[in-house]
C-alpha positions as CSV (number, residue, x, y, z in Angstrom):
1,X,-19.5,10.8,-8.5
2,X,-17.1,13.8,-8.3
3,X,-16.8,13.4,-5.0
4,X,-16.7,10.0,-4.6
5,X,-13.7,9.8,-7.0
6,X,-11.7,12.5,-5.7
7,X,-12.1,11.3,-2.2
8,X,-12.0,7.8,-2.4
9,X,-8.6,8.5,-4.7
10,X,-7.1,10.6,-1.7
11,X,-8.6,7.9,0.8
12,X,-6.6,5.0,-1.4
13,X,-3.5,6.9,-1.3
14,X,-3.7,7.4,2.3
15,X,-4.9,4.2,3.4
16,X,-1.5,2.4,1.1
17,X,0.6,4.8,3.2
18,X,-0.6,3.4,6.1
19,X,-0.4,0.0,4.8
20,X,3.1,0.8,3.7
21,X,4.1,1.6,7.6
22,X,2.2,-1.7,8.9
23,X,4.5,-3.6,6.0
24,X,7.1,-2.2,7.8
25,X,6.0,-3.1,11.1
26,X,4.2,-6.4,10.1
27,X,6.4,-8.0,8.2
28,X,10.2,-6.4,9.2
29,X,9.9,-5.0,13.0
30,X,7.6,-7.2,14.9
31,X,8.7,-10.3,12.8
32,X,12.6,-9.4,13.8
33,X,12.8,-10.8,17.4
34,X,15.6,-7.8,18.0
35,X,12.2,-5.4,18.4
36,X,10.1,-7.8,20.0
37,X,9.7,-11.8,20.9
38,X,7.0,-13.9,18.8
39,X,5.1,-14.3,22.0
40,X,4.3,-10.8,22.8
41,X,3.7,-10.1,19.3
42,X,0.7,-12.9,19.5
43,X,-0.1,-11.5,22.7
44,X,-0.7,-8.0,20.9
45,X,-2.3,-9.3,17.9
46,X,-5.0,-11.1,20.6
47,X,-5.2,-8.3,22.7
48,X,-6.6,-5.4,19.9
49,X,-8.5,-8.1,17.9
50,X,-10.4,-8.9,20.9
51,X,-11.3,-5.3,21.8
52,X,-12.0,-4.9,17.7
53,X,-14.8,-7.8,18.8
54,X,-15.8,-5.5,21.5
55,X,-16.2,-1.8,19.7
56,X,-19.4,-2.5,18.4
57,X,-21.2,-3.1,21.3
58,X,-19.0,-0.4,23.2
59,X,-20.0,2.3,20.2
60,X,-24.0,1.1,20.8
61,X,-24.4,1.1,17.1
62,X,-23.9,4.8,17.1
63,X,-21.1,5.2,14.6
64,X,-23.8,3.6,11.6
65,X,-26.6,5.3,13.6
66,X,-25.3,8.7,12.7
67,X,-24.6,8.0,9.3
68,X,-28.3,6.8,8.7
69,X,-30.5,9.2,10.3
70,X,-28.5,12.4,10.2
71,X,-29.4,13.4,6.8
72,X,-33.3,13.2,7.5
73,X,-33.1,15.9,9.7
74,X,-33.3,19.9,8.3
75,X,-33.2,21.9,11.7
76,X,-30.5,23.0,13.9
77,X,-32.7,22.2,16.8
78,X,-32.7,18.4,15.8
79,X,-29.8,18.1,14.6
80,X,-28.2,18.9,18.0
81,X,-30.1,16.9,19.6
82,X,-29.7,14.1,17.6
83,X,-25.7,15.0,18.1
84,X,-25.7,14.9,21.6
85,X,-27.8,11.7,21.8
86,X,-25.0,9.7,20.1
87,X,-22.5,11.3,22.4
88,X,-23.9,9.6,25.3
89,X,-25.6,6.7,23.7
90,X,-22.2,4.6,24.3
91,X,-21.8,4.9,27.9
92,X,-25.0,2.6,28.2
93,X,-22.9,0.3,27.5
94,X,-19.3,1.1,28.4
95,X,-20.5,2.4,31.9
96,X,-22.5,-1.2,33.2
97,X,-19.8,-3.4,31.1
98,X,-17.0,-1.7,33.0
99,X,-19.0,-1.8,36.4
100,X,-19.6,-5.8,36.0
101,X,-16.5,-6.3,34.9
102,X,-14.4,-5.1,37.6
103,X,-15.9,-7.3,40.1
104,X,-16.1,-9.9,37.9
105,X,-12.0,-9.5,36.3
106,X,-10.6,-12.2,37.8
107,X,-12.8,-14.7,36.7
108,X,-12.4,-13.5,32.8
109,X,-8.6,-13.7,32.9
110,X,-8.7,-17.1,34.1
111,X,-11.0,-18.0,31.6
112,X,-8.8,-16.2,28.5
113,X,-5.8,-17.0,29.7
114,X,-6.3,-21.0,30.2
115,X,-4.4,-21.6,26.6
116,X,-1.7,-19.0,26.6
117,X,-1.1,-17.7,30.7
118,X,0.6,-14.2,29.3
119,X,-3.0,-13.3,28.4
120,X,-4.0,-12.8,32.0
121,X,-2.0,-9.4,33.1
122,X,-3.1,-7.5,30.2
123,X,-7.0,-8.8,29.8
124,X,-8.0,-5.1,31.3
125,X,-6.4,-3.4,28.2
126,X,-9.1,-4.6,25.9
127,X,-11.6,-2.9,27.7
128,X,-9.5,0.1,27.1
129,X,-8.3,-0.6,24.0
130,X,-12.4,-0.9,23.1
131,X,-13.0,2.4,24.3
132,X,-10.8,4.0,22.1
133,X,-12.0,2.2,19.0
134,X,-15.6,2.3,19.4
135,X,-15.2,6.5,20.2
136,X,-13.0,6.8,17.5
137,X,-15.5,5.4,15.3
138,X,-18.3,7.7,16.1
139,X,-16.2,10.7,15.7
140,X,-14.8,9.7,12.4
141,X,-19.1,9.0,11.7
142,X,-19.6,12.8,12.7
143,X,-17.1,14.2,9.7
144,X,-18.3,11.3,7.4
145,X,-21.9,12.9,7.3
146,X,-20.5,15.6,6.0
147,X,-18.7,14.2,3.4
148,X,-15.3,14.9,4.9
149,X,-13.8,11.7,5.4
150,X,-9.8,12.0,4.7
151,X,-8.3,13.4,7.5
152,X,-9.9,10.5,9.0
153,X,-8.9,8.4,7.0
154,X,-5.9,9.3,7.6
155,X,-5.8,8.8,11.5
156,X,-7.5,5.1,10.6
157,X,-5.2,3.7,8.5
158,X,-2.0,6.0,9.3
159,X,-1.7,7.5,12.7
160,X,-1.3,4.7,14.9
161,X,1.1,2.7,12.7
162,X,3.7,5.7,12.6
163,X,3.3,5.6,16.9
164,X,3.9,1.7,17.0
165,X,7.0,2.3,14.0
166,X,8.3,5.1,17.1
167,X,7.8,2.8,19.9
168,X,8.9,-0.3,18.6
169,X,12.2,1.2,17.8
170,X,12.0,2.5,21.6
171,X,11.7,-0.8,23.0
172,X,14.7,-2.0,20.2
173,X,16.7,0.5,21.9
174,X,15.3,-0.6,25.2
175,X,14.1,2.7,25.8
176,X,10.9,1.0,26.8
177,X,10.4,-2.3,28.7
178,X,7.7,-4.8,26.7
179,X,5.6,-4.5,29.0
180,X,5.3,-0.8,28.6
181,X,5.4,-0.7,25.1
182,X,2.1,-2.9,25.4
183,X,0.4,-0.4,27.4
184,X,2.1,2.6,25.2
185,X,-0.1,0.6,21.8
186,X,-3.0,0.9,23.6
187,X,-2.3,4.8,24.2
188,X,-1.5,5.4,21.0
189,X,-5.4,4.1,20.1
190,X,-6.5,6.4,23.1
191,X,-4.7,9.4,21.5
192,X,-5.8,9.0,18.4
193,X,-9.3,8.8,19.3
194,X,-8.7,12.2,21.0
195,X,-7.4,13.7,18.1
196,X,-10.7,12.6,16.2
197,X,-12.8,14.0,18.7
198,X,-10.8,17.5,18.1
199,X,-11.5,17.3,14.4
200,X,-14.6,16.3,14.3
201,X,-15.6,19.6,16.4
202,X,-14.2,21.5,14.0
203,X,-16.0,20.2,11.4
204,X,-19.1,20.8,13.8
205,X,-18.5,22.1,16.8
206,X,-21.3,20.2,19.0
207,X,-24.0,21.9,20.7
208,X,-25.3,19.8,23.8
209,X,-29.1,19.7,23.8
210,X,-32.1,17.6,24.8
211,X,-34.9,18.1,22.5
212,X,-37.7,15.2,21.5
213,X,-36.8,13.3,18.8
214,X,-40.0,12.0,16.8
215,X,-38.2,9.0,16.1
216,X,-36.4,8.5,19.1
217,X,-37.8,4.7,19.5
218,X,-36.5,4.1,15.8
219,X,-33.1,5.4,16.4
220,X,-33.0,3.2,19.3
221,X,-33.9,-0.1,17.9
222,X,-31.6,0.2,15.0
223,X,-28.7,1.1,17.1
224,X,-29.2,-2.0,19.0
225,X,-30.3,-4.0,16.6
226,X,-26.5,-2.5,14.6
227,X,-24.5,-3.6,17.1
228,X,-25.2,-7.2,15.9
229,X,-24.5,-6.1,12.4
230,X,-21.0,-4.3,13.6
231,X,-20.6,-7.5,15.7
232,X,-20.7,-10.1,13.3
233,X,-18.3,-7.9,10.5
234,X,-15.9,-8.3,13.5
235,X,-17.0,-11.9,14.5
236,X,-16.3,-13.2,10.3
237,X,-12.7,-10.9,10.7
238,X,-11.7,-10.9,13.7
239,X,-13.1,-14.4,16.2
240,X,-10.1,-16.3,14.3
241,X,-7.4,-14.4,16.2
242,X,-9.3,-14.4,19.3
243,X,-10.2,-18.3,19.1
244,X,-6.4,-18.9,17.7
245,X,-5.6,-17.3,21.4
246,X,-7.5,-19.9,23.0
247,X,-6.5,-23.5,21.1
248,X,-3.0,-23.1,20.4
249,X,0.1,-21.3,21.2
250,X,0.2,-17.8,21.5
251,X,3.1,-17.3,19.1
252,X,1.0,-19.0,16.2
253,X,-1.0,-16.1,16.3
254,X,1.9,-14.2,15.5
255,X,2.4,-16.2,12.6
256,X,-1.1,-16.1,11.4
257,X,-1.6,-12.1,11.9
258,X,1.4,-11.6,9.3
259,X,-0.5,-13.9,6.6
260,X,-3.6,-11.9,7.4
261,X,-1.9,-8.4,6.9
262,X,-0.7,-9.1,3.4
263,X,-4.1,-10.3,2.2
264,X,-6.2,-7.6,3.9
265,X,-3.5,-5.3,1.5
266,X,-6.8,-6.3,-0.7
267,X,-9.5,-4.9,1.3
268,X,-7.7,-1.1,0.9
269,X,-9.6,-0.1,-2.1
270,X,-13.0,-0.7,-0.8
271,X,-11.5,0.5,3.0
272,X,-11.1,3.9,0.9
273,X,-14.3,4.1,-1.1
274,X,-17.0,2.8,2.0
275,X,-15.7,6.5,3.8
276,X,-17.8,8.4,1.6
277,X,-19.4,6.0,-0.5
278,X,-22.0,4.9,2.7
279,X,-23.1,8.6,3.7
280,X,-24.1,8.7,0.3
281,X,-25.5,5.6,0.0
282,X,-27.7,6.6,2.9
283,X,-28.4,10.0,1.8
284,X,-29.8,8.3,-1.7
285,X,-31.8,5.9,-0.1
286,X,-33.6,8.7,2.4
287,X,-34.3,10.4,-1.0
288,X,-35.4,7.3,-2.8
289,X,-32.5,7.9,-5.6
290,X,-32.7,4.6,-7.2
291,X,-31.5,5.0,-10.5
292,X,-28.5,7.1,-8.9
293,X,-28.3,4.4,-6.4
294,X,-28.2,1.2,-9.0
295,X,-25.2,3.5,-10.8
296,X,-23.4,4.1,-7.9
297,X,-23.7,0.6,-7.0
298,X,-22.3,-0.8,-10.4
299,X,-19.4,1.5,-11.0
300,X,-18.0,1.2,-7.3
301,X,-18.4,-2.7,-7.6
302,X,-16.5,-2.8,-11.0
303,X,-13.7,-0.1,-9.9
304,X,-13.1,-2.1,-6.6
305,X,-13.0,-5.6,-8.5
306,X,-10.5,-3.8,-11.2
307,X,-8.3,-2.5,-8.4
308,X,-8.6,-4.9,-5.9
309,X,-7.8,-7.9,-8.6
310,X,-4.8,-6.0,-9.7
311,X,-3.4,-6.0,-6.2
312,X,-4.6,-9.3,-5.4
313,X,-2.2,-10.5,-8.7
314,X,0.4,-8.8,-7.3
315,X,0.6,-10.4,-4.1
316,X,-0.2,-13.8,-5.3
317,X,2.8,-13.8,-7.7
318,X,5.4,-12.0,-5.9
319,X,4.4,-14.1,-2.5
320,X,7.4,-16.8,-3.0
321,X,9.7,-13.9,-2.4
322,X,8.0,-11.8,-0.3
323,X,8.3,-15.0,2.1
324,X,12.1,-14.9,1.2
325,X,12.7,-11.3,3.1
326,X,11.2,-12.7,6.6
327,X,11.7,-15.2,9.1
328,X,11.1,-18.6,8.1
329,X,9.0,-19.2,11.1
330,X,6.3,-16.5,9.4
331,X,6.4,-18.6,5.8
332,X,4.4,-21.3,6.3
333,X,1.0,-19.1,5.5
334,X,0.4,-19.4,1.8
335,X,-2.9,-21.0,1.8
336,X,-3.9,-18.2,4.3
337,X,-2.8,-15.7,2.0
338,X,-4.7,-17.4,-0.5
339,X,-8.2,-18.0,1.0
340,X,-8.4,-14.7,2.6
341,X,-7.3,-12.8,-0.6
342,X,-10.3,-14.5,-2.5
343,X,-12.7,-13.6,0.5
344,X,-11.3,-10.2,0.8
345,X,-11.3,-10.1,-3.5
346,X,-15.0,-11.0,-3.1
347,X,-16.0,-8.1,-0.5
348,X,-14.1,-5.5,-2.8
349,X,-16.6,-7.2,-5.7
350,X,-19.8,-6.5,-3.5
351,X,-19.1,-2.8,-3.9
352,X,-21.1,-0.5,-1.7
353,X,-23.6,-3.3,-1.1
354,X,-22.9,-3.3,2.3
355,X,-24.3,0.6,2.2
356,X,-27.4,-0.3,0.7
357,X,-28.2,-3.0,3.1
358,X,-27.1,-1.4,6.2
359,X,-28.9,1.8,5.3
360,X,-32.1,0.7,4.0
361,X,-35.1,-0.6,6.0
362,X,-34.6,-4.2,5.5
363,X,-31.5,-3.8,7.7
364,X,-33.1,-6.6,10.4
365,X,-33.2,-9.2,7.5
366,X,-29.6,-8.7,7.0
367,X,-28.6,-8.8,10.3
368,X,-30.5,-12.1,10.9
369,X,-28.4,-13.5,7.9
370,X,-25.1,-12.1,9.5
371,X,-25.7,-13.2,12.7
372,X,-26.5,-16.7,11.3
373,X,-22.8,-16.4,9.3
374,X,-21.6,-15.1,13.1
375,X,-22.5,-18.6,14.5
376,X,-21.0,-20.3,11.4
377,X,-18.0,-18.5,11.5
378,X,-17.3,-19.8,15.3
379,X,-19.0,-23.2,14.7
380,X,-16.1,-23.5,12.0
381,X,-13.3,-22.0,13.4
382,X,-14.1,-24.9,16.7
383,X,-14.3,-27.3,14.1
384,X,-11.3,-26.6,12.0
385,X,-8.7,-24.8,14.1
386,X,-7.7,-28.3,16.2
387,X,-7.5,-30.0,13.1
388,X,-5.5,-27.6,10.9
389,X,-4.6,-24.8,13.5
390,X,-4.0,-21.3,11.5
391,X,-4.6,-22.8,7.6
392,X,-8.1,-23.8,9.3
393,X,-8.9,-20.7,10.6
394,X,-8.7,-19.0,7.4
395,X,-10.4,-21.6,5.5
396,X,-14.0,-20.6,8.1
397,X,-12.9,-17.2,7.3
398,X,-13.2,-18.0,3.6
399,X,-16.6,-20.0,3.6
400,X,-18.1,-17.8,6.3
401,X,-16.9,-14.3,3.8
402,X,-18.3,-15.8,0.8
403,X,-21.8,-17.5,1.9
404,X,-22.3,-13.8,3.5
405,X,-21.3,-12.0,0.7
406,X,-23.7,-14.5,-1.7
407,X,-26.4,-13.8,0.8
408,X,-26.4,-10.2,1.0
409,X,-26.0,-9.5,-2.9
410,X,-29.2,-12.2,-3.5
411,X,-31.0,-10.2,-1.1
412,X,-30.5,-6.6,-2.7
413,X,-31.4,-8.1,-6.0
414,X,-34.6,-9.8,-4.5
415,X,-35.7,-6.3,-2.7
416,X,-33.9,-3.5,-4.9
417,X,-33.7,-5.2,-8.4
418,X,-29.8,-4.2,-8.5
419,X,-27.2,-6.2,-9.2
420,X,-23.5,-5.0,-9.4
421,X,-22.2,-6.8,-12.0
422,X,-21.8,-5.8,-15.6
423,X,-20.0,-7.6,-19.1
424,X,-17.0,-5.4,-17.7
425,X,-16.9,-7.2,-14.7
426,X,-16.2,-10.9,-16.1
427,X,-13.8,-9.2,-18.7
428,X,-11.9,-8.1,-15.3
429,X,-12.2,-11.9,-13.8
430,X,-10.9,-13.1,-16.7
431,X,-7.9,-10.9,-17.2
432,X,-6.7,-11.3,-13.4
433,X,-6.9,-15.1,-13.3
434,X,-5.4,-15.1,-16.9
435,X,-2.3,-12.9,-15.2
436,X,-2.6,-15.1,-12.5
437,X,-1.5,-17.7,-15.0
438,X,1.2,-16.4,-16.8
439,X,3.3,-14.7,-13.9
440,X,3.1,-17.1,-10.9
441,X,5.9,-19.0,-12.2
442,X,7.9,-16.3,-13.7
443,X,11.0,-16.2,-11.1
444,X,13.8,-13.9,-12.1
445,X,17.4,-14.7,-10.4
446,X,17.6,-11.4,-8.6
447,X,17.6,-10.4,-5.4
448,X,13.8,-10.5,-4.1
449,X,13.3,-7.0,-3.6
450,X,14.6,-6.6,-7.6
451,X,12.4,-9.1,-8.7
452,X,9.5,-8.2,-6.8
453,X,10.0,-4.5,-8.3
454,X,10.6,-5.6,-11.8
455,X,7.5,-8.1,-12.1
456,X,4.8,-5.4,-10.1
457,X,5.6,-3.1,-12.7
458,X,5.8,-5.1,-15.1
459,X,2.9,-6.6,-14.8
460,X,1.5,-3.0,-13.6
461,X,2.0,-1.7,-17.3
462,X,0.3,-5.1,-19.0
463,X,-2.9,-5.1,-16.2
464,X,-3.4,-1.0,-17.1
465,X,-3.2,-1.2,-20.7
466,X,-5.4,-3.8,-21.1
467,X,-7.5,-2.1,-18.9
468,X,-7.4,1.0,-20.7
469,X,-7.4,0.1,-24.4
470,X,-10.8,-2.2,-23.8
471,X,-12.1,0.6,-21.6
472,X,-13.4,-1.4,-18.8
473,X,-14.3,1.3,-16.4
474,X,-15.3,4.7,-17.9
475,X,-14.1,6.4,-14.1
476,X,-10.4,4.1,-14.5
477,X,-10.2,5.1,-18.3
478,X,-10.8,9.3,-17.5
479,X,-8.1,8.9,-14.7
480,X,-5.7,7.2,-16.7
481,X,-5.8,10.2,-19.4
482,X,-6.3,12.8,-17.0
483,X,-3.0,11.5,-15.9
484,X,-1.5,11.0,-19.3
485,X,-2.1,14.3,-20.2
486,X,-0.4,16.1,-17.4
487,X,2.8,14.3,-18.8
C-alpha cells in the first residue's frame, strides 16, 4: 500500500493543480466573452468530447491491453514483442477510419452540423484530436506498468490546461484569430502526446520485435472486445455533450460543460488513485492475491468515499456563490451540479472496482452490462434532452452512472465474494449528508471569494477532526499525524 499512498497522494496533488488551471479557464476565461464568445466555446467543448467518444476505438483497446497482460510475461524477448504489438495495434483502426473518412467527410459534416452549422469547418479536428488522445493513453499505459504513473499524471490533468491558460490569453490579446486558437487546442493535445511518447521511452526504451506470442488470439479478442468497455465509459460521460450538439444550441453546451467541470472536481480523487491502483489490481489478479486484493479493494473504496464526500460538501454549500463570480448566463446549472456530483460521489465509492472487473476474466460479462448502460444512456439522453435540454441530460447521466455502478459492484460480489463497503463507510455517509445539513444555508455577508474561503476551511477543520478522532480510515488517520508531527 506504500505505494499506492505515496503515489496516489502526489497524483491528487497534481491532478487539483490541474483542476485549479481549468477553474481558471472554465469558470473565469472561457466564460468571459473578452477571451472567447459562448458559441465557440460550445463549439470546443463538442469538438474534444466527440473525439474523447472516439479514443477508444482509435487506441484498439491497447492502452487496458497493456496494463493486463504485461505483467504475465518474464522474458525480454516477449516483452518486446508484446511492446511493439501495441505500438501498431492502433493503426488498424486509425489507418481504414481515416481512409473511409476522407471520401466520405462531406457527408459527416452535414450530418453533425444539421443543429449547430459552426460544427461543419472543424468536424476533421476530431479525428485529430482522437489521435492524440487514444496515443497519449497508451503511452501513459507503458509507464503505468511500471508503476510510474506521476509525470503522467501530470501531462493528463496539467499540461494541456496551462497551453489553453497561454493561448486563450493570445487570442484576448488578439494575438490569435478564433479560428486558430481552435486548431492551436487541438495541437496542444498533439504535443502532449508527443511528450508522453518521449517519457515513456525513457522509462523503457522500446525494442521493435516480432516474436510469436502464445496468446496472441487472447490479446486480440480482449482488445476488441475493450474498446466497447473504453467506449461506453466515454458513451455514460461524454454522449451528453455530443447529443447536446445535436438538439439544441451550440452555446447551451457551453453552459452545460461549466456545470459539468465543477462536479467532475469530485471524480479527482479516484482520477489519482486508478493510475497505480489498476496495474496493481491486475498484477494481483495474474497472481491470484485475493485476500490482498479484497484489502485493497476496501481501503481504496473508503479513502475515495472520505475524500470525495468532503469535496463534494464543499461544492454543494459554497455553489450559491460560486455562481455569484460568473456570468449569469452559466448559473442556471444547479441541478446539474447536483446529479452529477452524486454519480460522480458514487464512482469514487466503487473504489478500484473498475480494476477488478476490467482485469479479471469475466471482463465480457461486464462489458455486456456496460454496453447495455451505453444504449440506455443514449435512449435517455433522446428522451430527456428535448424535454428538459441540459438539466435532462444530466439526469440520464445520473441514472445511467448509478444502474452501472450497482451492476458492476453486484457482480464482483456474486464472482469474487468482495464487497467494498465497511461500518466506516456509512459513518462517512452519515457525516457528509449531516454537513450537508448544517452548512448549505450558512451565508455569510462577505464578499463570495471570503465566504467561500472562510466556510471550506471551516468546515475543512470540522469534516477532518471528525474524521480523525473516530478514526475512520487507518491510511487518512497515519497521514493526518504524519503531518501533525512534522509541525
Amino acid at each position: 500500500m506504500g505505494v499506492v499512498q505515496s503515489q496516489s497522494l502526489k497524483n491528487t496533488i497534481i491532478t487539483y493543480l490541474g483542476f485549479g488551471f481549468g477553474a481558471i479557464n472554465t469558470l473565469f476565461l472561457y466564460t468571459n466573452e473578452a477571451f472567447i464568445t459562448e458559441q465557440y466555446y460550445g463549439l470546443m467543448a463538442y469538438i474534444l468530447s466527440t473525439a474523447n467518444m472516439l479514443m477508444p476505438l482509435f487506441a484498439f483497446g491497447v492502452h487496458n491491453t497493456l496494463i493486463k497482460f504485461y505483467s504475465s510475461y518474464k522474458s525480454k524477448t516477449k516483452i518486446n514483442s508484446f511492446l511493439t504489438l501495441m505500438l501498431f495495434l492502433p493503426l488498424l483502426m486509425i489507418i481504414p477510419i481515416g481512409f473511409f473518412g476522407h471520401f466520405i467527410y462531406e457527408l459527416i459534416a452535414n450530418y453533425l452540423s444539421q443543429r449547430n452549422i459552426i460544427i461543419k469547418d472543424y468536424v476533421w479536428l476530431i479525428y485529430i484530436a482522437a489521435i492524440a488522445f487514444a496515443y497519449f493513453e497508451i503511452f501513459y499505459a507503458w509507464t503505468k506498468v511500471h508503476l510510474n504513473s506521476v509525470f503522467g499524471n501530470f501531462m493528463k490533468e496539467v499540461f494541456h490546461r496551462i497551453g489553453i491558460s497561454i493561448l486563450l490569453v493570445c487570442l484576448y490579446f488578439k494575438w490569435l484569430t478564433v479560428n486558430q486558437f481552435i486548431y492551436s487546442v487541438v495541437g496542444v493535445y498533439f504535443l502532449r502526446m508527443l511528450l508522453m511518447k518521449l517519457y515513456a521511452y525513457y522509462v523503457r526504451k522500446p525494442v521493435f520485435q516480432w516474436s510469436r506470442l502464445h496468446n496472441f488470439v487472447e490479446i486480440i479478442k480482449y482488445s476488441a472486445l475493450i474498446i466497447i468497455a473504453g467506449s461506453i465509459a466515454t458513451v455514460i460521460l461524454d454522449v451528453d455533450k455530443f447529443m447536446l450538439g445535436q438538439f439544441i444550441e451550440i452555446e447551451k453546451v457551453a453552459y452545460y460543460s461549466v456545470a459539468i467541470f465543477i462536479a467532475t472536481v469530485i471524480s479527482v480523487p479516484a482520477r489519482s488513485m486508478y493510475q497505480i491502483t489498476n496495474p496493481l489490481t491486475a498484477q494481483l489478479l495474474n497472481e491470484n492475491k485475493y485476500a490482498e486484493l479484497d484489502t485493497l479493494y476496501k481501503k481504496s473504496s473508503l479513502n475515495l468515499f472520505i475524500i470525495s464526500g468532503f469535496i463534494f460538501l464543499l461544492i454543494m454549500v459554497n455553489i450559491n456563490q460560486l455562481y455569484v463570480l460568473i456570468p449569469e448566463q452559466y448559473t442556471g446549472g444547479l441541478i446539474v451540479v447536483l446529479l452529477v456530483g452524486i454519480a460522480k460521489l458514487s464512482d469514487n465509492l466503487m473504489g478500484n472496482n473498475n480494476a477488478i472487473l476490467f482485469n479479471s476474466n469475466y471482463y465480457k460479462m461486464a462489458l455486456f452490462f456496460g454496453v447495455l448502460i451505453a444504449l440506455t444512456a443514449v435512449v435517455l439522453n433522446l428522451w430527456l434532452i428535448p424535454i428538459y435540454e441540459y438539466e435532462g441530460a444530466a439526469l440520464a447521466t445520473f441514472i445511467s452512472i448509478l444502474t452501472y455502478n450497482v451492476i458492476k459492484l453486484s457482480f464482483v460480489y456474486f464472482k469474487f465474494g468482495m464487497i467494498p463497503f465497511t461500518a466506516a463507510t456509512f459513518k462517512a455517509f452519515i457525516l457528509i449528508f449531516v454537513f450537508l445539513g448544517l452548512f448549505y444555508f450558512w451565508e455569510l455577508s462577505f464578499h463570495p471569494i471570503l465566504n467561500i474561503t472562510l466556510k471550506s476551511f471551516a468546515i475543512g477543520l470540522c469534516y477532518l477532526f471528525v474524521v480523525y478522532k473516530m478514526n475512520f480510515s487507518e491510511d487518512i488517520s497515519k497521514l493526518i499525524d504524519t503531518q501533525l508531527k512534522r509541525f
